[in-house]
C-alpha positions, 0 to 999 in steps of 0.5 A: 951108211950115209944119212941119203941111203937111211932116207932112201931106206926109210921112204919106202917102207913108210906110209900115213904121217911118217912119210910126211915127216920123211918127205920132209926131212928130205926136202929140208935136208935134215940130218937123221938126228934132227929128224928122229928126235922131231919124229919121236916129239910127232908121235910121242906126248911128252908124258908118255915120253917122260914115263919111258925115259924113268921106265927105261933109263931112269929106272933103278938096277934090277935084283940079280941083274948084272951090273954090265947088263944094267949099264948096256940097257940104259946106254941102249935107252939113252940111244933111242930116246936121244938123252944125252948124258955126260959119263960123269952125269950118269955115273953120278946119278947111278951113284946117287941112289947107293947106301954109303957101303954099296958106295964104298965098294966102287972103284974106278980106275979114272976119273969119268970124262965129260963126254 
């Protein structure tokens, strides 16, 4: 779906303050990205914003989750609050918090890509 049909979308379903941000998103030509990432700053404190991103991303694998489910929620997280992370980053910090013998029982096939 092209950026025009999302705006085209979007337009008629929003009213109030969003709309505004939409209009203008249209008028300036802004990509979508450019547009949710100044749509989340418009309407979420940076607080608020900070306690989601610990809460939803940040947050330590749940006892008896899967680990498949654990990395789906927060790849899932990163999506909608456009947190951009390298694989190697997030591997790392997930790695960060195990005991050396949780640790010692990873193993990876290759090395983490920077993307």
């Amino acid at each position: 779906m092209n950026e025009s049909a999302i705006y085209d979308l979007l337009y008629r379903y929003c009213s109030g303050e969003l709309l505004g941000l939409v209009t203008q998103a249209i008028d300036r030509r802004e990509t979508f990205e450019d547009f949710h990432a100044l749509s989340l700053g418009h309407f979420i404190p940076p607080r608020e914003m900070s306690q989601l991103r610990i809460a939803r991303y940040e947050r330590v694998q749940s006892v008896g989750e899967q680990f498949s489910n654990y990395v789906q929620a927060m790849k899932d997280a990163a999506l909608v609050l456009r947190i951009i992370e390298s694989e190697a980053q997030v591997v790392e910090r997930v790695v960060e918090r195990l005991t050396p013998t949780q640790r010692a029982r990873f193993v990876f096939q290759s090395l983490p890509s920077d993307n």
